[in-house]
Phi, psi and omega in degrees: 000342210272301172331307199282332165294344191268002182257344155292132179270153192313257170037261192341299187285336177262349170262001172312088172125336179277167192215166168274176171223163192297332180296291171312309145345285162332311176283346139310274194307322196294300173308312159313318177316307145089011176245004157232167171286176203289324201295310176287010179241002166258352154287323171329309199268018154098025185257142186311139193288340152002279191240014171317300186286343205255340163259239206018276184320298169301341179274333162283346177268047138087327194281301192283334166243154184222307164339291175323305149313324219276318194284338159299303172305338170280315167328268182353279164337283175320300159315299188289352180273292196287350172241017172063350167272160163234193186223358143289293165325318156330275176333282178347254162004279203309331187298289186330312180309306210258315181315312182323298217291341190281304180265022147253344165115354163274105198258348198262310157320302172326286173313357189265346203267333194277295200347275173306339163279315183312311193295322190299311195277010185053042175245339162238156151247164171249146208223351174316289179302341176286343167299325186282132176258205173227149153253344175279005171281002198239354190267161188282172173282311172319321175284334180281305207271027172252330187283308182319293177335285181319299178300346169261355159277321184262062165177046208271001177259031178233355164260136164303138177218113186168208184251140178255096185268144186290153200297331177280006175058034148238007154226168196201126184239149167226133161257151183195173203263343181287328175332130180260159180299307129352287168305294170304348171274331183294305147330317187260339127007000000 
């Protein structure tokens, strides 16, 4: 016994009984990934929308998950063996590109170039998609089926209108424009 301890490295002996939990695993993968910012990938990774930057911040900073860190680098790693990229060779690469483009007179290539060098070095996120709301995730049900209504009276040749038999052939729902929002909310009840 005496053999396994001296063969353990401090690492070892201070992560002994720990684990990653599935959230830190996500968040990890997420974070590799490099396409959202750090606050957003521990709301991804099921962490409060709250505290989001504040576990972010403590799950990267080496000290309070030391698991964590160790395992983006194993992410990284893996990544960079299985697609032969690295993410310096990139940054390279990409520098080169946009230096070319820049001294032939493509300054709109060149800038497509820094872009993406920026975003790869973590220095932008692109946030476009976290912009788009829905307004129907915030609506009631009673509210979707007044919006429905409304859109099948100014648009009524864009509804089908007739009887729908259920996939299980036990039921016949019939639509029609006289339904009111309320009847379509009862229905689906």
């Amino acid at each position: 016994m005496s053999e396994i301890k001296e063969n353990k490295s401090k690492e070892d002996i201070e992560n002994e009984g720990r684990y990653l939990t599935n959230r830190q695993r996500e968040f990890a993968k997420l974070y590799i990934e490099g396409i959202y910012s750090n606050a957003e990938c521990a709301r991804r990774a099921g962490y409060a929308k709250e505290s989001a930057n504040v576990h972010a911040s403590r799950l990267l900073n080496g000290k309070d998950y030391p698991l964590v860190t160790q395992h983006i680098t194993e992410l990284r790693e893996e990544r960079e063996k299985k697609y032969g990229v690295t993410l310096i060779g990139q940054l390279k690469r990409l520098s080169e590109l946009s230096r070319s483009a820049e001294e032939e007179g493509q300054f709109s290539a060149a800038i497509n170039a820094e872009k993406i060098r920026s975003s790869l070095g973590g220095l932008t996120v692109d946030r476009r998609e976290n912009q788009h709301i829905h307004s129907i995730d915030n609506m009631s049900r009673e509210e979707i089926a007044e919006r429905l209504s409304k859109l099948r009276n100014e648009y009524p040749s864009a509804f089908i209108e007739g009887n729908v038999r259920d996939v299980t052939g036990t039921e016949i729902v019939e639509t029609s424009k006289e339904r009111t929002p309320a009847q379509i909310t009862h229905d689906k009840d």
